[in-house]
Structures are given as C-alpha cells and as structure tokens.
C-alpha positions as a printed Julia matrix, in Angstrom:
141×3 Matrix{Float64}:
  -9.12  -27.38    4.9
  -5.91  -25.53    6.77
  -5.79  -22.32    8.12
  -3.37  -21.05    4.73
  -6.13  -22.62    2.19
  -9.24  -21.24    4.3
  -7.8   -17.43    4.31
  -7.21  -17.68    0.48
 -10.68  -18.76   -0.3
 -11.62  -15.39    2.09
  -8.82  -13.36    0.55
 -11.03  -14.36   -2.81
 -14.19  -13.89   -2.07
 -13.0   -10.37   -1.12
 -11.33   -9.67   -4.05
 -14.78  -10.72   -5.9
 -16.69   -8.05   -3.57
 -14.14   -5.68   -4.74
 -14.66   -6.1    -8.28
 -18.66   -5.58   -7.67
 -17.35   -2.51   -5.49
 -15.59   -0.82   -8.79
 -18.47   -2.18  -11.07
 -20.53   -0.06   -8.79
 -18.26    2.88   -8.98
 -18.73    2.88  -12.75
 -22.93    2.95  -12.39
 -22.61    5.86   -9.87
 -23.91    4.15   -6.74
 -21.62    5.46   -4.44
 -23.4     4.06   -1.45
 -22.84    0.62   -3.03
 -19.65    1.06   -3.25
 -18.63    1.63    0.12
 -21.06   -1.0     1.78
 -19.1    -3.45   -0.8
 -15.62   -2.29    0.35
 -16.54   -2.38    3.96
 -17.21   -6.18    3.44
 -14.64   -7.14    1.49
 -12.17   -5.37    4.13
 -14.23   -7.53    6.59
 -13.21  -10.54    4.51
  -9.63   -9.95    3.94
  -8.77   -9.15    7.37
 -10.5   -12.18    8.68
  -8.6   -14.34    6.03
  -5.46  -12.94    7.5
  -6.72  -13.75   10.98
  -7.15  -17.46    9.86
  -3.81  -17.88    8.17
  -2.14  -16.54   11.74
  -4.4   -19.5    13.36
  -6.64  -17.07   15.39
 -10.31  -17.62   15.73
 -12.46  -15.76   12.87
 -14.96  -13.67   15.22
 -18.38  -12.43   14.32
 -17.99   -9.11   13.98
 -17.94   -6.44   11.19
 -14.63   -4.91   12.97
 -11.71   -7.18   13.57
  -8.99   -4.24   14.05
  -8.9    -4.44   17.47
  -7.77   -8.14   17.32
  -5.33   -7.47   14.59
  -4.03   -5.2    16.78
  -4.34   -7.38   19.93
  -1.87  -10.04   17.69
   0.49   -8.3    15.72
   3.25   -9.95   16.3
   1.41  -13.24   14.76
   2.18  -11.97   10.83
   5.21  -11.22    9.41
   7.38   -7.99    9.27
   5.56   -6.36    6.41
   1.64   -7.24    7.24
   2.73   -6.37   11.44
   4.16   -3.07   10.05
   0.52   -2.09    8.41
  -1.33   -3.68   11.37
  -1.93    0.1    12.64
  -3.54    1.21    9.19
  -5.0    -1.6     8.55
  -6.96   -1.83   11.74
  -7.8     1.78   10.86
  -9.69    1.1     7.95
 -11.15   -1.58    9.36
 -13.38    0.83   12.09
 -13.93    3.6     9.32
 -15.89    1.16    7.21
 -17.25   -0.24    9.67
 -18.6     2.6    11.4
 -20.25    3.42    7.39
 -21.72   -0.76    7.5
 -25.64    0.28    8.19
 -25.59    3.88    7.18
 -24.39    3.19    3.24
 -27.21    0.41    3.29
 -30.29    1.88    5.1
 -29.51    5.29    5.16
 -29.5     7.67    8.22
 -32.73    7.16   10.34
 -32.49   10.16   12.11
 -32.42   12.88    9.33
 -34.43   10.2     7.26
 -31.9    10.24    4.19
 -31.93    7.53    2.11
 -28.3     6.02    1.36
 -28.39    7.84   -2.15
 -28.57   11.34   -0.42
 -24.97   10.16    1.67
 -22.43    9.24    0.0
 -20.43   11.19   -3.26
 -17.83    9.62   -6.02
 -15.19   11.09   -3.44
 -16.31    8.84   -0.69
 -16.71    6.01   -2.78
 -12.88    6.73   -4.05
 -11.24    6.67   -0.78
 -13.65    3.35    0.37
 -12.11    1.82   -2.87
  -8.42    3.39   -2.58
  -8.69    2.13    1.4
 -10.33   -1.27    0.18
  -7.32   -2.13   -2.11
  -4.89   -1.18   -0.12
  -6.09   -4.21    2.68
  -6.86   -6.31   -0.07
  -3.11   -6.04   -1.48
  -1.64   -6.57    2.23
  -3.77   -9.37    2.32
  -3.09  -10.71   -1.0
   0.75  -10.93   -0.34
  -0.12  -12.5     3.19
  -2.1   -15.03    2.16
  -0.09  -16.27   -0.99
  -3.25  -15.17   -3.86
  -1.54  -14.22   -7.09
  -3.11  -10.71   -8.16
  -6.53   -9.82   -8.18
C-alpha cells in the first residue's frame, strides 16, 4: 500500500466515525458526539500525515507535527495548518473527559457536555475532515 492509498483508507474510516458522530447528535448523546469527532479528527490528520510521507505517531494530538511540517502539503491544506492543528488539541484535551467523565467532581460524561458542544465538535470535525478530503483525493463524504 503507498502513502496516497493508506491516508484515503484513514481519511475513510474518519468520515465513517463522523457519520456515527451525527447519528449520535440525532439520539442526544452529546458526549458521544464529541469523543467520536475527536477521533475521527485524530484519523484525518494522521491520513494527511501519511500522504506527506511522515511517520503516523501514537498520539491522540498530531498538531504539533502538522505544524512542525507545513510546508510538506500544498498551498491550501499549509494555509489551514494553524486551525487545523487547533482543533486537533481542543478535542484532544475533551478525549477522556467525554468518555469517563470528570473524576474529580465525579460527573459522569452525560452531566458535561450540551447539543452546543456537540455542534461546534461536529462543525470543527467537518471542517478537518473536508481539508482532508480534498488532500487526500476522497470524493465527498
């Protein structure tokens, strides 16, 4: 498999997160929803790492390395590096807390997260997803 076919098949197995993401809006499960659009973020942006031949890390966060090698995509994708990268460390920094909840005050996920969070997770999400999409050569979602 090359680099260009190995970021597509990320590029769509984020695009199939995202669909569970909006299935999830429509059930009212807002913590759901942004758990699911923090990984399929994850799993664009690491598609896009592959097709620009760079090593696919471990990590939840790869905005710092997007960053790091900008000038590895073209024009368009470089230009949205900044937001991208962004919305990469938001999500991530909501990974455990939309899952498990918040230890501390001992809220459950549930108790969290409202429609309006799970709006701009999904607004955010889709926005990658398209940069992504255009990147990686997938036809529309």
């Amino acid at each position: 498999m090359t680099n260009r076919e190995g970021a597509g098949s990320y590029w769509r197995r984020a695009a199939v997160i995202y669909e569970e993401a909006e299935r999830l809006a429509q059930k009212g499960v807002w913590h759901l929803v942004v758990r699911r659009c923090q990984e399929a973020v994850e799993l664009a942006l690491k598609g896009a790492l592959l097709w620009a031949g760079l090593e696919v890390p471990r990590l939840h966060d790869v905005g710092a390395i997007l960053r790091r090698h900008a000038d590895r995509f073209p024009p368009d994708f470089a230009r949205a590096v900044p937001r991208l990268a962004s919305t990469s460390r938001r999500l991530r920094a909501e990974r455990e807390l939309s899952f498990y909840g918040d230890e501390e005050s001992g809220l459950p996920p549930e108790e969290l997260y409202t429609a309006d969070d799970a709006a701009e997770a999904l607004a955010a999400a889709e926005e990658v997803l398209e940069h992504c999409r255009t990147l990686v050569g997938e036809g529309p979602a």
